[in-house]
N, CA, C and O atoms as a MOPAC input file, in Angstrom:
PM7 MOZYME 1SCF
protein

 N     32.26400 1    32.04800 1    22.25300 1
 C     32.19300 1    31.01100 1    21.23300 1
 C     32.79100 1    31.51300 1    19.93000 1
 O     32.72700 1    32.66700 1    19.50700 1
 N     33.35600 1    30.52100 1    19.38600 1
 C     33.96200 1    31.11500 1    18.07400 1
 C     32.96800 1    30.95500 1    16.65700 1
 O     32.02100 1    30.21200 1    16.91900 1
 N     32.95000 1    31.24100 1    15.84100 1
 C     32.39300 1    31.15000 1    14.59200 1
 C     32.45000 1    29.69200 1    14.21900 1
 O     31.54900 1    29.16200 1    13.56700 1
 N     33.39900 1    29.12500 1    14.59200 1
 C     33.49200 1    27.51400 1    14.01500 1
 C     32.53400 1    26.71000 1    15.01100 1
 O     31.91900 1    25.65400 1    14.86500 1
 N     32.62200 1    27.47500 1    15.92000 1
 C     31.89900 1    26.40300 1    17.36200 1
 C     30.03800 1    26.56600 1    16.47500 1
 O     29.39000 1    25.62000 1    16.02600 1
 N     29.63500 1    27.99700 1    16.47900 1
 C     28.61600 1    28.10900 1    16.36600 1
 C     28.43800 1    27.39300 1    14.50700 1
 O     27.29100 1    27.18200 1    14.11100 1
 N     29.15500 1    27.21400 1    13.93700 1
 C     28.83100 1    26.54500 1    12.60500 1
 C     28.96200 1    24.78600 1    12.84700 1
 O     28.36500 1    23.84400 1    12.32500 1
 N     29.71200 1    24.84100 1    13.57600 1
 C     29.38600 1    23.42800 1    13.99900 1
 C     28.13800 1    22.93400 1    14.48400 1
 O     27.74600 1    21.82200 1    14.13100 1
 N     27.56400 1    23.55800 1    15.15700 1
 C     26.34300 1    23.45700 1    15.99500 1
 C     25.37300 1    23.44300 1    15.29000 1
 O     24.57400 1    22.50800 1    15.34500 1
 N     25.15500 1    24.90800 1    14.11800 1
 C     24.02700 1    24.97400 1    13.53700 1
 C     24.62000 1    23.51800 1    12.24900 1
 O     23.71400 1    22.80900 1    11.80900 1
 N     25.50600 1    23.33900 1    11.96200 1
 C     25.28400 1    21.96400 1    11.13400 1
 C     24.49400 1    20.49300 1    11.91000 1
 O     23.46000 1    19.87300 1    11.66000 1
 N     25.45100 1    20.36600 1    12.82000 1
 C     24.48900 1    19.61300 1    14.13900 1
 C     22.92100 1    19.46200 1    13.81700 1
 O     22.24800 1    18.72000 1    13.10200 1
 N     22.69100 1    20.43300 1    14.61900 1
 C     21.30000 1    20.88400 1    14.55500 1
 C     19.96900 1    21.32500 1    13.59200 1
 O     18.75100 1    21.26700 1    13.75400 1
 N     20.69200 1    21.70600 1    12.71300 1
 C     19.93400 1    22.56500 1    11.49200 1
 C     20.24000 1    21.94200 1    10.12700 1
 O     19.31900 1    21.54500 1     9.41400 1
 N     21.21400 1    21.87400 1     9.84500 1
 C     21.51200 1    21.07800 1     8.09700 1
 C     21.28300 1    19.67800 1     8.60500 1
 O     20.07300 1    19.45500 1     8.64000 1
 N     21.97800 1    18.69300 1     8.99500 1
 C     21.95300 1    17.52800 1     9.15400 1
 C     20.63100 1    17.16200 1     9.04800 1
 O     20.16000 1    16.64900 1     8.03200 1
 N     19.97200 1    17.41800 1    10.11400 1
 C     18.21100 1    17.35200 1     9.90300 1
 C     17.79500 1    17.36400 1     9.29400 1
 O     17.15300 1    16.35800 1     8.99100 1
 N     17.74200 1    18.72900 1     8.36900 1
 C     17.39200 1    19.08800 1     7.07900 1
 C     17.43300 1    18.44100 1     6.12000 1
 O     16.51600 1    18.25600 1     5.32000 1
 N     19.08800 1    17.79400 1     6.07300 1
 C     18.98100 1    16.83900 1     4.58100 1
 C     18.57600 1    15.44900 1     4.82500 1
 O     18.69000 1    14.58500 1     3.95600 1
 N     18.13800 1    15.23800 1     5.91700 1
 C     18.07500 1    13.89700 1     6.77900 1
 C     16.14900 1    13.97100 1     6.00200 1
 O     15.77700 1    13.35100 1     5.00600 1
 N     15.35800 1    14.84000 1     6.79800 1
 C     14.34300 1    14.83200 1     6.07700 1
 C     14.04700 1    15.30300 1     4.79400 1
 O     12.86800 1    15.19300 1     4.45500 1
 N     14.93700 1    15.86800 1     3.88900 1
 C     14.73700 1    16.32000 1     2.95900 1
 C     14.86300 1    14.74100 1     1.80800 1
 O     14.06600 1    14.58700 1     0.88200 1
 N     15.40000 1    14.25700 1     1.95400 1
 C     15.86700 1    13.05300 1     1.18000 1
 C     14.53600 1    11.73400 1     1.70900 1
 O     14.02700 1    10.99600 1     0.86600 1
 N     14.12100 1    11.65900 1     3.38100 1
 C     13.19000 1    11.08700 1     3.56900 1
 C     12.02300 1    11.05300 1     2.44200 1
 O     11.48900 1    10.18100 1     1.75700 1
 N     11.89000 1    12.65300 1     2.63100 1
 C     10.42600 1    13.14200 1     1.59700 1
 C     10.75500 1    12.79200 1     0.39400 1
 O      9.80800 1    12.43100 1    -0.30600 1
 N     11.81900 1    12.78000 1    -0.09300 1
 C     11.95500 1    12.80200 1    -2.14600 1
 C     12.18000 1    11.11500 1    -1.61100 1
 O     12.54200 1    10.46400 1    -2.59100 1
 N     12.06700 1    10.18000 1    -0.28300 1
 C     12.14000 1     8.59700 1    -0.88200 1
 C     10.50300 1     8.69400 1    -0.92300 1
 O      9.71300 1     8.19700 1    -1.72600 1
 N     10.33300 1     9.32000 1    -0.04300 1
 C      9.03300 1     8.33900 1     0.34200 1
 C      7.56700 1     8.94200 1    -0.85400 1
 O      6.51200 1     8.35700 1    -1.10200 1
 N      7.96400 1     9.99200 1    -1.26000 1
 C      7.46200 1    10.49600 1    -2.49400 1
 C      7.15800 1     9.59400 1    -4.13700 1
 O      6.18000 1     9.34800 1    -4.84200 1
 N      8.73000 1     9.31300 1    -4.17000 1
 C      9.19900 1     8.46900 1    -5.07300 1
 C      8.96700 1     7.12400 1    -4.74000 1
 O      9.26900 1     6.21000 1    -5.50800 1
 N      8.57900 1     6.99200 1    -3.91900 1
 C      7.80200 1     5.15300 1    -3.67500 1
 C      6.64200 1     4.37500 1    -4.09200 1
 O      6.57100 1     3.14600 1    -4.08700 1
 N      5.46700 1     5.44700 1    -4.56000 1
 C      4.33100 1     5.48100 1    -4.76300 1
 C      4.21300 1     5.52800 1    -6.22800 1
 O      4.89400 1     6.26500 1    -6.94100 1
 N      3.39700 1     4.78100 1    -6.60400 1
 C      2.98300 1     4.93100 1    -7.69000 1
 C      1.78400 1     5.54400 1    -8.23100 1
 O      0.97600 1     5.75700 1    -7.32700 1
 N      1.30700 1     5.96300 1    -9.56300 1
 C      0.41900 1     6.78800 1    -9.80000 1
 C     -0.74200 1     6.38600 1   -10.35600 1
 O     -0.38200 1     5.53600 1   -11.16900 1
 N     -1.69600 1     6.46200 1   -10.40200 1
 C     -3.21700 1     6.16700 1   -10.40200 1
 C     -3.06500 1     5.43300 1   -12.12500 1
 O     -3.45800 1     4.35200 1   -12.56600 1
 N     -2.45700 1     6.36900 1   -12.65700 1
 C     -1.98600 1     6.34500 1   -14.06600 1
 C     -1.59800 1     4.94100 1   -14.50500 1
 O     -2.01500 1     4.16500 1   -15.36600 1
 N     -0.21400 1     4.90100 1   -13.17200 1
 C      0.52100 1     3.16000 1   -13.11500 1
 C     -0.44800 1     2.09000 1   -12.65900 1
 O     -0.19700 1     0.88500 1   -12.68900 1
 N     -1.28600 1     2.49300 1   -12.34300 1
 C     -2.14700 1     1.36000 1   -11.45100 1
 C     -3.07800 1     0.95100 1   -12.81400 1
 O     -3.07000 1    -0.24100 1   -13.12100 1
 N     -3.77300 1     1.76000 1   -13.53500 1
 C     -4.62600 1     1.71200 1   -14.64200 1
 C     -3.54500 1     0.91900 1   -15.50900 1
 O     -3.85300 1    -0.25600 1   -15.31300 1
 N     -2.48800 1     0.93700 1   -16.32600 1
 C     -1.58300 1     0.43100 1   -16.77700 1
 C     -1.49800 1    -0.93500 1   -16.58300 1
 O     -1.59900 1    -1.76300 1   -17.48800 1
 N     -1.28000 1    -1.22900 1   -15.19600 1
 C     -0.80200 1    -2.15400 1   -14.36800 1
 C     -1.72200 1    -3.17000 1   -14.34000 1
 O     -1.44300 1    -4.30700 1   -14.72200 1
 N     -3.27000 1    -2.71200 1   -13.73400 1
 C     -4.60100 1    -3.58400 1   -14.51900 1
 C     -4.79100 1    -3.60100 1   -15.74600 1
 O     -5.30500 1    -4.69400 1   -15.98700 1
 N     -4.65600 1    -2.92400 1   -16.83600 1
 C     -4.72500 1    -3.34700 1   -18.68900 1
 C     -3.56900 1    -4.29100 1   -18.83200 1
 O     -3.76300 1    -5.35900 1   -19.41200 1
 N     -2.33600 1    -3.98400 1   -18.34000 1
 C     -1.43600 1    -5.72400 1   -18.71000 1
 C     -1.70900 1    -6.91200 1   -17.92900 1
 O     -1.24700 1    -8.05200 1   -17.98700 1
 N     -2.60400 1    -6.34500 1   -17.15700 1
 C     -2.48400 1    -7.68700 1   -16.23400 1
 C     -4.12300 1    -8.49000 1   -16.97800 1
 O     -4.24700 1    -9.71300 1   -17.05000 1
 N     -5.02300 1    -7.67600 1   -17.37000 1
 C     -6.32700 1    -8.19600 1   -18.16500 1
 C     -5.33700 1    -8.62600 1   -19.30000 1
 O     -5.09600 1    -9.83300 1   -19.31000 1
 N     -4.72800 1    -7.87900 1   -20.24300 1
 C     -4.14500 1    -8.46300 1   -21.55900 1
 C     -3.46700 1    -9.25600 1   -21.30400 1
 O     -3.27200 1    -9.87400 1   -22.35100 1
 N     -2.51700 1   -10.01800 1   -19.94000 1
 C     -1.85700 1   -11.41700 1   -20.34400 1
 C     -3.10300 1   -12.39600 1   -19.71700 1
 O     -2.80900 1   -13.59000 1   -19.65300 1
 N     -4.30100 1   -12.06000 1   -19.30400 1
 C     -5.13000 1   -13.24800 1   -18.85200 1
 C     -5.65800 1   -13.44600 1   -19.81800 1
 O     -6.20500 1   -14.54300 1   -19.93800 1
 N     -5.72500 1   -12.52100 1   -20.87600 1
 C     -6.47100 1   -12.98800 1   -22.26200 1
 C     -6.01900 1   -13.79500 1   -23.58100 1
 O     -6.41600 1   -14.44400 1   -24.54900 1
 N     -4.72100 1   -13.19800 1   -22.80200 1
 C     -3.41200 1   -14.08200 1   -23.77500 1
 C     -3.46700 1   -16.01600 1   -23.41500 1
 O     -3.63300 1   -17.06400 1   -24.04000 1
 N     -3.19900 1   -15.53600 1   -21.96700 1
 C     -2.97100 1   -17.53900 1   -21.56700 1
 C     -4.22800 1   -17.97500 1   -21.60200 1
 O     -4.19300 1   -19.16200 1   -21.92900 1
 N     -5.39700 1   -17.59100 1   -21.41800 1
 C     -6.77000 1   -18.30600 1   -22.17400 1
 C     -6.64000 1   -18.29300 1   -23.55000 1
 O     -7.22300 1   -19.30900 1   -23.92900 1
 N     -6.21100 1   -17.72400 1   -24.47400 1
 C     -5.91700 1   -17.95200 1   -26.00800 1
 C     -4.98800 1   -19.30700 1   -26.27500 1
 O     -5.34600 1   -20.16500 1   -27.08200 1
 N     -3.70300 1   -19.40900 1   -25.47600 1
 C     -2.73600 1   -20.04800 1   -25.52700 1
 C     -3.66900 1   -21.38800 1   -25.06900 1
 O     -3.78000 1   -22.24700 1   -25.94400 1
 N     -4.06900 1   -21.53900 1   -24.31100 1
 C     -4.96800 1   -22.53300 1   -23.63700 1
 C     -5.82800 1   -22.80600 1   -24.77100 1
 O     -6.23200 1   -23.94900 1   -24.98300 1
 N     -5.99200 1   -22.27800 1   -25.17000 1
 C     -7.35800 1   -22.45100 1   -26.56500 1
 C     -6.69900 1   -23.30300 1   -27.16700 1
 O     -7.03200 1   -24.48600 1   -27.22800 1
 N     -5.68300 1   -22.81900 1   -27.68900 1
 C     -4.24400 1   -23.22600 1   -29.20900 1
 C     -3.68000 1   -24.27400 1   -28.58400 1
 O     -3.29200 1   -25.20100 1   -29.29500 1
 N     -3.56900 1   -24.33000 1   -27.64200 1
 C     -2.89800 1   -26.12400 1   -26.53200 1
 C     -3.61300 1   -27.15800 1   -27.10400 1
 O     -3.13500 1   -27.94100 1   -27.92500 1
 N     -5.32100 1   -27.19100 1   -26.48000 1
 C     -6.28800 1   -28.31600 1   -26.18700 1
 C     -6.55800 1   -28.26600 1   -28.01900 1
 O     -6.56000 1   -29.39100 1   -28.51900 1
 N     -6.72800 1   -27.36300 1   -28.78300 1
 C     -6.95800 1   -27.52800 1   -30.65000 1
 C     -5.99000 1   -28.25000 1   -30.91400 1
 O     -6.29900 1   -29.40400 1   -31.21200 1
 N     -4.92400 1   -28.00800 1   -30.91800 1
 C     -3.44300 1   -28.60100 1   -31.49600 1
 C     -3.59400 1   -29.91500 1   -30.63500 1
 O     -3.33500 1   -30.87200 1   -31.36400 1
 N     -3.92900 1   -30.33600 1   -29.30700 1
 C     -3.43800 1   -31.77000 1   -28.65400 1
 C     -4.52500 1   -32.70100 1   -29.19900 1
 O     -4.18800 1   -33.81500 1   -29.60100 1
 N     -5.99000 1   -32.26400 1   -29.24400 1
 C     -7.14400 1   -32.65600 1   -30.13100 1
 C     -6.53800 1   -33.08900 1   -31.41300 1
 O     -6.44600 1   -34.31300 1   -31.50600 1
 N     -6.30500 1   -32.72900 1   -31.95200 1
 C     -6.30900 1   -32.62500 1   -33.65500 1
 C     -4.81500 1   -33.79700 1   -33.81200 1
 O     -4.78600 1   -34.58900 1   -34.75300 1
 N     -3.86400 1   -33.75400 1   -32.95200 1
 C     -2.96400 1   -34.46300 1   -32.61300 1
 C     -2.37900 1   -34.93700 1   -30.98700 1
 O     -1.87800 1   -34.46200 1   -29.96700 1
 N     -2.93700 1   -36.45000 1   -31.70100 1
 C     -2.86600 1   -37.09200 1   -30.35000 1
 C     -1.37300 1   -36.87300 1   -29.59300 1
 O     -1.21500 1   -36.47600 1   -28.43800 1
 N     -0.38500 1   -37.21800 1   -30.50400 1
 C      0.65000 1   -36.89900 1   -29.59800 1
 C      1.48600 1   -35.64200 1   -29.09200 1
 O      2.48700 1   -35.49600 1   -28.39200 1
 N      0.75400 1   -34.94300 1   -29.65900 1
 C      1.31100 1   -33.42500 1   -28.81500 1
 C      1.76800 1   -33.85200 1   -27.28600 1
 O      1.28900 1   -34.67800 1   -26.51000 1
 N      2.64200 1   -33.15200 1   -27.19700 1
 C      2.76100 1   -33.07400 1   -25.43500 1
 C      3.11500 1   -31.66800 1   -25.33100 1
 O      4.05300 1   -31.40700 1   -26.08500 1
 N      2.67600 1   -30.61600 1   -24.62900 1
 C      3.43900 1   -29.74400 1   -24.49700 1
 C      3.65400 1   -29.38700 1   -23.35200 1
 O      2.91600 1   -29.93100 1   -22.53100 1
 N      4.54600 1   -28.51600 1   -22.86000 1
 C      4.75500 1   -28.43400 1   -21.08600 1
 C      4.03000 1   -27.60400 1   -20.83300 1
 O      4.05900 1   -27.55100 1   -19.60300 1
 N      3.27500 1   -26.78700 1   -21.23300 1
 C      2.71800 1   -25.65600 1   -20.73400 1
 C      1.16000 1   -26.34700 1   -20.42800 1
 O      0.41800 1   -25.66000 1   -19.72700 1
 N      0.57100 1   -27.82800 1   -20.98000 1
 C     -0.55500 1   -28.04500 1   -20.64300 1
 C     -1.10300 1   -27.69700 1   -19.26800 1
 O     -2.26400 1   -27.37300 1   -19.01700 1
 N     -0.07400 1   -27.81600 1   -18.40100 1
 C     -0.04900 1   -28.09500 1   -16.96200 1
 C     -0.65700 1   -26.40400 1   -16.53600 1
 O     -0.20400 1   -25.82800 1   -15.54600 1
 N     -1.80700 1   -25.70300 1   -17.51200 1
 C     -1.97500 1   -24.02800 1   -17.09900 1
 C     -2.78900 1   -24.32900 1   -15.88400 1
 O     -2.62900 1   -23.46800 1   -15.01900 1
 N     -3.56700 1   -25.23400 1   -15.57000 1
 C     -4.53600 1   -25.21300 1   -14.14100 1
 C     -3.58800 1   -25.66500 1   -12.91600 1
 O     -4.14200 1   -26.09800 1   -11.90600 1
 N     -2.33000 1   -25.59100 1   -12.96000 1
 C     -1.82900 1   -25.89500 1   -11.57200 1
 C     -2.11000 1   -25.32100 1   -10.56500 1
 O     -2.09300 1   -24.11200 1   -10.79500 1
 N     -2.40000 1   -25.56300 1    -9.40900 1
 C     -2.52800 1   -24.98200 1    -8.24300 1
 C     -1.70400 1   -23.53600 1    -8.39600 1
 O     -2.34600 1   -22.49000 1    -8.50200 1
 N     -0.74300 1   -23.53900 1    -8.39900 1
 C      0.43900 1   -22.74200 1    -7.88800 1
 C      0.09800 1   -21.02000 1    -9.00400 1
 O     -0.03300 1   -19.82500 1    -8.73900 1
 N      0.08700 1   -21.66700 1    -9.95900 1
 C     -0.65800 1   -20.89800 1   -10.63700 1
 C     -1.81800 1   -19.68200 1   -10.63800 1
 O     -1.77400 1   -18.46500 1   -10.81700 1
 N     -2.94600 1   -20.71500 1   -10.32500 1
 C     -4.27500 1   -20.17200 1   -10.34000 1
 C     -4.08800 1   -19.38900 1    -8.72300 1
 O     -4.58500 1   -18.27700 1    -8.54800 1
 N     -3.31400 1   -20.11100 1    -7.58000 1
 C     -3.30900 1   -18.88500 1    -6.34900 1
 C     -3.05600 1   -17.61300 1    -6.62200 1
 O     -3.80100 1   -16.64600 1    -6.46200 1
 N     -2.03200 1   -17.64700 1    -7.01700 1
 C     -1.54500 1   -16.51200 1    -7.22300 1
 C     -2.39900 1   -15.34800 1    -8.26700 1
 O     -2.18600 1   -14.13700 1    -8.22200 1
 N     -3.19900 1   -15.88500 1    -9.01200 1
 C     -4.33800 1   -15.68200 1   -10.04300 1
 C     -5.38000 1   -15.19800 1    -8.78100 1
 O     -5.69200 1   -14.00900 1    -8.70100 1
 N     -5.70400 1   -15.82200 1    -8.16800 1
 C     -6.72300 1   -15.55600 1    -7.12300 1
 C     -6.47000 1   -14.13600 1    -6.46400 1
 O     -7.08500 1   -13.07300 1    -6.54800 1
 N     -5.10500 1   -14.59900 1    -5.63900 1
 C     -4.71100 1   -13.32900 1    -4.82600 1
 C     -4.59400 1   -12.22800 1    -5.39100 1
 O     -4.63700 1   -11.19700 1    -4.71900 1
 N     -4.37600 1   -12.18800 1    -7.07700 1
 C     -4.20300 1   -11.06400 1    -7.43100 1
 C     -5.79100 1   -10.43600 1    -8.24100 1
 O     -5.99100 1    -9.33900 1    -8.76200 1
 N     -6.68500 1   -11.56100 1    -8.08700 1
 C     -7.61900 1   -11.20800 1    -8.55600 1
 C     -8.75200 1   -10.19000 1    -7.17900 1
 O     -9.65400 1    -9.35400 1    -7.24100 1
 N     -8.02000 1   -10.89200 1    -6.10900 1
 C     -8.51500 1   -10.72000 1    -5.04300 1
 C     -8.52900 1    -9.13600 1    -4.44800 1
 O     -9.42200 1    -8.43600 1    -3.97100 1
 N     -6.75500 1    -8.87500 1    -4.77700 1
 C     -6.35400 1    -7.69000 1    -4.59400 1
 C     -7.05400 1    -6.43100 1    -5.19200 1
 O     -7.36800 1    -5.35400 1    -4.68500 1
 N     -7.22000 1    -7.05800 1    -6.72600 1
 C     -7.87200 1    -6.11400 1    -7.34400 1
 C     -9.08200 1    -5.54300 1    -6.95200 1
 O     -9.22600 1    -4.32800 1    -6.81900 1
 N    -10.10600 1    -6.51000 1    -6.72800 1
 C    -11.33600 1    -6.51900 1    -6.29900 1
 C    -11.08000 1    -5.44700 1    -4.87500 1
 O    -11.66600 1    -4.36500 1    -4.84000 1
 N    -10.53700 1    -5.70200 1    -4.20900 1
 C    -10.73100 1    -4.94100 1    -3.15100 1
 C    -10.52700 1    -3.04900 1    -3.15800 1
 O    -11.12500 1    -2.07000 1    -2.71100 1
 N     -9.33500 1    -3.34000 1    -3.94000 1
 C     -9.13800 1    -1.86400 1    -4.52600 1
 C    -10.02600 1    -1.30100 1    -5.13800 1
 O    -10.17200 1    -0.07900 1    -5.08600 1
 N    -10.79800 1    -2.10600 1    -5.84700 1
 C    -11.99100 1    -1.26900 1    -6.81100 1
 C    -12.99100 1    -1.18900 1    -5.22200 1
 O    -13.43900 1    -0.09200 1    -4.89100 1
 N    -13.18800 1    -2.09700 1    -4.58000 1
 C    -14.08500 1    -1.81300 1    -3.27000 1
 C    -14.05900 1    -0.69000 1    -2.67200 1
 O    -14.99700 1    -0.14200 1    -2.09300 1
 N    -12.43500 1    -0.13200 1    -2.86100 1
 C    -12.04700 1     1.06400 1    -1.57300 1
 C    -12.01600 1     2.21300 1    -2.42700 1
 O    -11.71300 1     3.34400 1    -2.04600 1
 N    -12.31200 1     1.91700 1    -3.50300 1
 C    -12.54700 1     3.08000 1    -4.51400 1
 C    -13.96800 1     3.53800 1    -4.49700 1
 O    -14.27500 1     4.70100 1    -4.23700 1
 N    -14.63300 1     2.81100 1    -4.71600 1
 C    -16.12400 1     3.05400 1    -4.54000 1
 C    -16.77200 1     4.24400 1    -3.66500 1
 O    -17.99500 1     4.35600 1    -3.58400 1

């Protein structure tokens, strides 16, 4: 065998692999997020529910006080809305469950 045969082979066999899982590990590493992001992730997600109940406040004062307000955003109890409110309220809940 010549030197090229056997460098061929160990590339084959040995590097290819190598960078094949080496790059696996730095994705699948880099996919996850950190306990850190998750804490983050629940404080913006409490601070915009506190926000659109404020906004909701400042809607129904302002449409009260003037009858003809219309604004588009009255429409905050839509279905489509509040699911997605659910599911993510839902999600949460469970995570704090599996934390426990």
């Amino acid at each position: 065998m010549d030197v090229e045969d056997v460098m061929a082979i160990a590339a084959i066999f040995v590097f290819l692999p190598w960078i094949i899982l080496h790059y696996i590990t730095k994705w699948k590493t880099a996919a996850t997020i950190t306990t850190d992001d998750e804490a983050l992730l629940e404080e913006l997600y409490n601070l915009a529910k506190r926000l659109d109940e404020r906004m909701d406040t400042v809607e129904r004062l302002v449409a009260s006080d003037n009858p003809g307000f219309s604004a588009a955003r009255l429409v905050h109890d839509s279905e489509e809305d509040n699911q997605q409110l659910r599911e993510l309220e839902q999600l949460i809940a469970e995570k704090k469950g599996m934390a426990k």
